[in-house]
C-alpha positions in Angstrom: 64.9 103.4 64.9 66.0 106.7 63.7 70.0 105.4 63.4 68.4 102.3 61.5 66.3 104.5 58.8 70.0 106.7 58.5 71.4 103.5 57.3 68.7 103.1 55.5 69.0 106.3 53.5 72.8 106.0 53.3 72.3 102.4 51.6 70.0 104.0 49.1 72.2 106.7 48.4 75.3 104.3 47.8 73.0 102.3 45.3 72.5 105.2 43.4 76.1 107.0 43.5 78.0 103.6 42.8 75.9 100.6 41.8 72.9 101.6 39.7 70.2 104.4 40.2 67.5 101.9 38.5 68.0 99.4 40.5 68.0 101.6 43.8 65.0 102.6 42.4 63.3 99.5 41.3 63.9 98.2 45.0 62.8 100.9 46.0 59.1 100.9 45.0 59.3 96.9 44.0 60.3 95.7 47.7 59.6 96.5 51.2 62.3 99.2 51.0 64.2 98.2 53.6 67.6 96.1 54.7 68.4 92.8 55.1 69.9 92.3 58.8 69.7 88.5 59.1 68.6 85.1 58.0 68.5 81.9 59.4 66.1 78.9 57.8 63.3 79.9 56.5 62.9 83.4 57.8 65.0 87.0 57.1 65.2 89.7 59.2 65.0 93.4 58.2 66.4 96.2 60.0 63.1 97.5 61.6 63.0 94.0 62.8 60.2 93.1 60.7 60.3 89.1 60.0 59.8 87.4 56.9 59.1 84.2 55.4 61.1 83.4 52.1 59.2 82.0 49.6 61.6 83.7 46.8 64.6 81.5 47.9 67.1 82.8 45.9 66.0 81.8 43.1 66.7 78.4 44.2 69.5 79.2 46.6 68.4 78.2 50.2 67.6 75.1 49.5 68.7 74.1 53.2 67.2 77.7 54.3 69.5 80.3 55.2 72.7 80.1 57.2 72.6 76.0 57.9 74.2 75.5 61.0 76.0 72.8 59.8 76.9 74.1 56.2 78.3 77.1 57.9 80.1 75.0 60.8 81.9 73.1 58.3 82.9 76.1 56.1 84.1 78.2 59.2 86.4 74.9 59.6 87.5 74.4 56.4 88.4 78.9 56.3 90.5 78.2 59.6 92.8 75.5 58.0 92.7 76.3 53.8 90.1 79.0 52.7 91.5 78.8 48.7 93.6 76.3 46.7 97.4 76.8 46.5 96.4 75.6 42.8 99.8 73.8 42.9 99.1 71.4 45.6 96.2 68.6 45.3 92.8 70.2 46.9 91.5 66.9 48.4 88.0 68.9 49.2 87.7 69.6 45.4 88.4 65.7 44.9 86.3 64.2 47.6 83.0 66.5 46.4 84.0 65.2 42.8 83.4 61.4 43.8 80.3 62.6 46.3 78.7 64.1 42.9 79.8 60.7 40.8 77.8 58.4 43.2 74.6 59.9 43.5 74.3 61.7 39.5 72.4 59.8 36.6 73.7 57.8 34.3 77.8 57.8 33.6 78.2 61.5 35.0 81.8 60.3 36.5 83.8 64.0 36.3 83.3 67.4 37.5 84.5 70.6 36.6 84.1 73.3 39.6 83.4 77.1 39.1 81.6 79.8 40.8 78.1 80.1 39.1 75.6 78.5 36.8 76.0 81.2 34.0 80.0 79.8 34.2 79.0 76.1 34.5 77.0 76.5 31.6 80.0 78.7 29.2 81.9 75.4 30.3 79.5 73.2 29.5 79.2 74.6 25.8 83.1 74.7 25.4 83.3 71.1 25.9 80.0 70.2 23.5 82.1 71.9 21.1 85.4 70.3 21.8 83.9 66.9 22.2 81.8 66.8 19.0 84.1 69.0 16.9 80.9 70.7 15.8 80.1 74.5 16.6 76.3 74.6 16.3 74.1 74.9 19.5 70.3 74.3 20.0 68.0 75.9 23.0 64.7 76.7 23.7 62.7 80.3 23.3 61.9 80.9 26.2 64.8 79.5 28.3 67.4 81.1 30.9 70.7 79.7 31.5 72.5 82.8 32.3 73.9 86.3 31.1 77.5 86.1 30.0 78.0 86.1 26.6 77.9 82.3 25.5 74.9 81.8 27.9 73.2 84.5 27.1 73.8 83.1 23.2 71.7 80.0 24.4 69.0 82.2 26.3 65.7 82.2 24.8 64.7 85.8 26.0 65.3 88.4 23.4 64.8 91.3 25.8 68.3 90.3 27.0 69.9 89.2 23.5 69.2 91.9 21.5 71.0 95.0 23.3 74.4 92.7 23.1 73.9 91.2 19.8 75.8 89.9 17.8 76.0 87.1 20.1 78.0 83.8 19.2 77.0 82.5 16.0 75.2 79.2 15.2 72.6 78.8 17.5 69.1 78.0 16.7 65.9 77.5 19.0 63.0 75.7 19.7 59.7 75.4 21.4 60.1 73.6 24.6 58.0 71.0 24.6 57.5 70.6 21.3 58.8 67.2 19.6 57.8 68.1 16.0 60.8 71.4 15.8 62.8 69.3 17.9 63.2 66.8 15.3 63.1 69.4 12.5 66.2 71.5 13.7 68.4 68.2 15.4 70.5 67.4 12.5 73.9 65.8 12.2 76.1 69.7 12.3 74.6 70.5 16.0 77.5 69.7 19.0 74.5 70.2 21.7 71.0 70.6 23.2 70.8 72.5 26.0 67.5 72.3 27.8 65.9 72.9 31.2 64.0 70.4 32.5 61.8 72.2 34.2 61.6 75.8 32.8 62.5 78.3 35.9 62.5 81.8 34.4 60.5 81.1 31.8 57.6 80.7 33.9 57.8 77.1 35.8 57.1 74.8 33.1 57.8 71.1 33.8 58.8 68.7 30.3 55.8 67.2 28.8 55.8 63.8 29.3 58.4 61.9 27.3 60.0 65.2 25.7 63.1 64.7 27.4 63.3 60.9 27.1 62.9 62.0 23.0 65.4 64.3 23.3 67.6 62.3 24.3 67.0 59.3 21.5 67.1 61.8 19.1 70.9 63.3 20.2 72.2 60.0 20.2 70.9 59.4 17.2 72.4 62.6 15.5 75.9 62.5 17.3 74.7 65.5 19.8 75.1 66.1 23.3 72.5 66.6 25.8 73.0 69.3 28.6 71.0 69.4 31.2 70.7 72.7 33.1 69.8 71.8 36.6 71.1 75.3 37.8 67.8 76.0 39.5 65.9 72.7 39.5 68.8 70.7 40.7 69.2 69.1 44.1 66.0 68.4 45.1 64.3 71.0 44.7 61.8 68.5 42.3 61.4 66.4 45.0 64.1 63.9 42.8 68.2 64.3 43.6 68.5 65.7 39.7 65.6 66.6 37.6 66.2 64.6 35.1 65.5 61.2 37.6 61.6 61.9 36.8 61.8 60.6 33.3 65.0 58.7 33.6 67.1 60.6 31.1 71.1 60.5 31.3 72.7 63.4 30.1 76.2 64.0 28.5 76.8 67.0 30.7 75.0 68.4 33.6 75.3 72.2 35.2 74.5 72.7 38.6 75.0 75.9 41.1 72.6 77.8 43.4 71.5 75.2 46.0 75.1 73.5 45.8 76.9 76.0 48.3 74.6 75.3 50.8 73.4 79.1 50.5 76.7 79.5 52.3 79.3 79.9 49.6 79.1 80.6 45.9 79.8 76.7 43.6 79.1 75.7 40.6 79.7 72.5 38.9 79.8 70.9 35.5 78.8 66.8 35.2 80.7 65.0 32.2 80.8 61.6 31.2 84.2 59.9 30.5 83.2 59.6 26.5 82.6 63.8 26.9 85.8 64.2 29.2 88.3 62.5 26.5 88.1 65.5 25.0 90.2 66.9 27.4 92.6 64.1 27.3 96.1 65.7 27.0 95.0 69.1 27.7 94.3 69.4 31.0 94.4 73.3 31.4 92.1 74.2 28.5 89.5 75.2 30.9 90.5 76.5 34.2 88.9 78.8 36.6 90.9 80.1 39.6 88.0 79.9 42.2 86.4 77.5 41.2 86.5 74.1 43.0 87.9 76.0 46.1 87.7 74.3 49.7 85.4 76.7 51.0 83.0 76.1 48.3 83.7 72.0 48.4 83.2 71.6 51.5 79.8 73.5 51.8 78.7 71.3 48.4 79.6 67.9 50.4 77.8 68.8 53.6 74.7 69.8 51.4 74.5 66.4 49.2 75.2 65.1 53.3 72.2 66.8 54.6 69.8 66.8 51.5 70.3 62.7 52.1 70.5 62.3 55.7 67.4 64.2 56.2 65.1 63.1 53.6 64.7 66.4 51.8 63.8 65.3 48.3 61.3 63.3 49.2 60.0 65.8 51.5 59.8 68.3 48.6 58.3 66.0 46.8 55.4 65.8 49.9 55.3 69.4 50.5 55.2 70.7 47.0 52.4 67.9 45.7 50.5 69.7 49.6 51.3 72.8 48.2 50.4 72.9 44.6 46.9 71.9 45.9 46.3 74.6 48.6 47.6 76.8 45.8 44.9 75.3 43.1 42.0 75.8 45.8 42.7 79.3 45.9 43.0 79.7 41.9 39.2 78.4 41.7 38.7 81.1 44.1 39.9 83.9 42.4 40.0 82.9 39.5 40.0 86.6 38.2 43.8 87.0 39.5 45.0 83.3 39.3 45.0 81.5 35.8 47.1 78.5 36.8 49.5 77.2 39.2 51.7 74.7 38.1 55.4 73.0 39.3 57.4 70.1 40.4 58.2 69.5 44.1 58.7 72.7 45.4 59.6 74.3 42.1 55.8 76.2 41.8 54.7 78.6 39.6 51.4 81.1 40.2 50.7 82.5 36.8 48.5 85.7 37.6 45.8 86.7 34.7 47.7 90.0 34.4 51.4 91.3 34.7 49.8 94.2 36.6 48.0 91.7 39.3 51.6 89.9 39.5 53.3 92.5 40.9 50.3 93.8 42.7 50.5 90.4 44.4 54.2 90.8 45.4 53.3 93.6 47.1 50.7 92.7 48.7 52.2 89.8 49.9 55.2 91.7 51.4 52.4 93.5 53.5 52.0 90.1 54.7 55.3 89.4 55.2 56.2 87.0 52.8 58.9 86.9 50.1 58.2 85.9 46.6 59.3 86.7 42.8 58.4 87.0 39.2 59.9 84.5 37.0 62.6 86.7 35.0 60.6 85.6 31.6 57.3 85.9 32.2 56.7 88.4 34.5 52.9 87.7 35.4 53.8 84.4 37.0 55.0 84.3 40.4 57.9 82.0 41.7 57.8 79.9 45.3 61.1 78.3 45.8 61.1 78.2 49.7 63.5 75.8 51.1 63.1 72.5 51.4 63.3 72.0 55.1 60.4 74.0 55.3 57.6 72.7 57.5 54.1 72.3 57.1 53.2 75.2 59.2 55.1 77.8 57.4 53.5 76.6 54.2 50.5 77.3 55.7 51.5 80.7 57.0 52.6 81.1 53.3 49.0 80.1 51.9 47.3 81.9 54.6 49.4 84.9 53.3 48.4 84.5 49.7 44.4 84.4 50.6 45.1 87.4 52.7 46.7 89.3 49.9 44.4 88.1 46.9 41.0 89.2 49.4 42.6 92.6 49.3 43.2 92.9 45.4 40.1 91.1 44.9 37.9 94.4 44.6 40.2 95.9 42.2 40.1 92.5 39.9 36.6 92.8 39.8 36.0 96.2 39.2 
């Protein structure tokens, strides 16, 4: 015990000499203050040996759970034969997880484009809406998140993160999500793209009205746009549908993906094209390279995910434990409602919007008292996050709901008073 809280300190001590005294801090008095030691599925193991149920996910990550036996089999494989691309020779991982991604994707998504991260997939993603359309403006949504490098920050609707790196790049405009009426206003002939989330993840877990993306995409055709589809977090089953987009049977131009595609082993992104997007590219092969991206570690651990999320029936079984979920979570939203104003979600994408910022992180806390693991949504901090994976079973989602009656009893005094 007393060699485990010496780490302990030490850790805390390195954050604050050489990563960043705030965040040391923030974890400090935000989390359980203590290390991560181990995972495996659904549960992650502290170094006091304290045992907790993930709920937070990764913001999407552990889809399969932590440290898949098989996802990490076949990447301790592939890192004995080829961990990274000679980049001279053909990668045939890199080309076989290409054609995996072309048979199961919407619509005429045929190519890929490998890198490391969403916030990359999506900086690609722009490029080509530029280079395809030979236009330069972009449209998003207030409210949105597709990442924090400088072109995806550009199309973030969050201006708590904009405005300390403005100026940003230039001609891009925003929207309400949801909302038709601006849609239509601000999609003229001069935009190259619409980037939207389906469903929105740091902006609080809202899912697409009802025929808002099917619209949006009428109305880019119409005008000569592109649709982009940022399916970084509520990709891959994680709605309880492959893609998101599969709900209202929309068929993007492009498609960005990351998180849940390395299997929570390995770092992959990816961007989705169709061959009328991809001529763009036609005699310039190299415009857009990353030198990571679309290694074999990462290929491989993206093939024996799409594998296992098939094989095993996972989307559907989001699909059964999220719909089980969302109403365990409602019954306890009619029973306090003085902390819970609405839950909301897709699958096992859910969002717990509290009454009060204050009784959101109150909650966290209270909840890691109980041992689970859960997150605000980066936008609106008063709503929590549950992104557990989707292998969970229907036991540890009751653990989970038993955990959040627990935790709202305790703060119910407070609420009232």
């Amino acid at each position: 015990m007393e060699s485990s809280n010496q780490e302990l300190h030490e850790v805390s001590r390195l954050y604050r000499q050489h990563i960043s005294p705030d965040l040391a801090r923030l974890m400090k008095f935000g989390g359980p203050g203590s290390l991560e030691v181990s995972a495996r599925d659904c549960r992650v193991t502290d170094h006091l040996g304290r045992v907790y149920l993930d709920f937070a996910g990764g913001y999407g990550v552990f889809s399969l759970g932590h440290a898949h036996p098989e996802v990490v089999a076949a990447v301790s494989e592939q890192l004995q034969k080829l961990p990274l691309s000679s980049r001279v020779l053909l990668n045939p991982q890199q080309a076989y997880l290409a054609r995996d991604l072309a048979q199961v994707a919407p619509g005429q998504l045929q190519f890929s484009f490998f890198c490391n991260s969403g916030a990359e997939a999506v900086e690609g993603a722009l490029k080509l809406a530029r280079l395809a359309t030979g236009r330069s403006r972009l449209l998003a949504c207030h409210n949105s998140y597709h990442g924090k490098t400088l072109g995806a920050l550009s199309v973030t609707g969050r201006e708590k993160y904009r405005q300390p790196f403005e100026p940003l790049i230039p001609e891009v405009g925003f929207v309400e999500f949801g909302d038709l009426e601006q849609l239509r206003a601000a999609l003229d002939d001069q935009i190259a793209a619409f980037i939207v989330e389906p469903v929105l993840g740091e902006g609080g877990i809202h899912v697409a009205p009802p025929g808002y993306l099917a619209e949006a995409q009428r109305l880019c055709r119409e005008k000569g746009a592109l649709l982009i589809a940022d399916e970084v977090q509520c990709g891959l089953g994680r709605t309880g549908k492959l893609f998101a987009v599969e709900h209202w049977g929309v068929e993007p131009d492009l498609l960005v993906l990351a998180k849940a595609l390395g299997g929570g082993v390995v770092p992959a992104g990816a961007i989705l094209g169709t061959p009328t997007v991809w001529q763009a590219l036609k005699g310039r092969p190299l415009i857009h390279t990353s030198t990571f991206g679309g290694n074999p570690l990462a290929c491989v651990a993206g093939r024996k995910t799409l594998e296992i999320l098939q094989r095993d029936g996972l989307v559907a079984r989001a699909a059964e434990s999220g719909e089980w979920l969302l109403t365990e979570l409602e019954k306890l939203r009619q029973e306090f409602p003085q902390l819970i104003a609405q839950v909301r979600g897709l699958g096992l994408m859910i969002g717990l919007e509290c009454t009060g910022e204050q009784y959101a992180g109150a909650l966290i806390s209270e909840l890691l008292k109980h041992q689970l693991l859960a997150v605000y949504t980066l936008n609106q901090p008063k709503v929590i996050r549950l992104e557990p994976p989707l292998t969970i079973s229907r036991t540890d989602l009751q653990v989970a709901v038993d955990a959040f009656k627990a935790a709202l009893s305790c703060m119910q005094p407070v609420a009232v008073s």
